[in-house]
C-alpha positions, -999 to +999 in steps of 0.1 A: -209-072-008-192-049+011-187-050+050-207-021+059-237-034+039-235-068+050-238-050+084-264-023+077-282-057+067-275-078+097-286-051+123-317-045+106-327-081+108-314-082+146-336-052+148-368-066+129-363-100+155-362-077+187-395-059+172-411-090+166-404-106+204-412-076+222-445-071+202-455-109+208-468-099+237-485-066+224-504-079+195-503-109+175-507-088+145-484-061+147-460-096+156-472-104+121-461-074+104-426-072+123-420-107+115-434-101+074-409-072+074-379-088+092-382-115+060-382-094+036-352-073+050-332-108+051-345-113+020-331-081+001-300-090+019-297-120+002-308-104-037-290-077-027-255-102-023-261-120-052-265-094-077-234-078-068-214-110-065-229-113-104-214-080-111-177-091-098-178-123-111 
């Protein structure tokens, strides 16, 4: 994975965490959904890393 993905990736999680706390105290449901999204953005990080470490391998 290149370095600016690996970054575009790591800011959005640090993004999706910083959404999540400030909304804790907001609602508990919209800290739901900022949390649900933050995991699947760490997620496709990870699917994202392994199918192109497939492809050079």
């Amino acid at each position: 994975m290149s370095k600016t993905l690996s970054l575009l990736f790591a800011v959005l999680s640090v993004i999706g965490m910083l959404a999540t706390a400030f909304s804790i105290s907001y609602s508990g449901w919209l800290a739901l959904l900022f949390g649900v999204v933050t995991l699947v953005v760490m997620g496709l990080g990870f699917v994202v890393k392994a199918k192109l470490g497939k492809k050079t391998a």
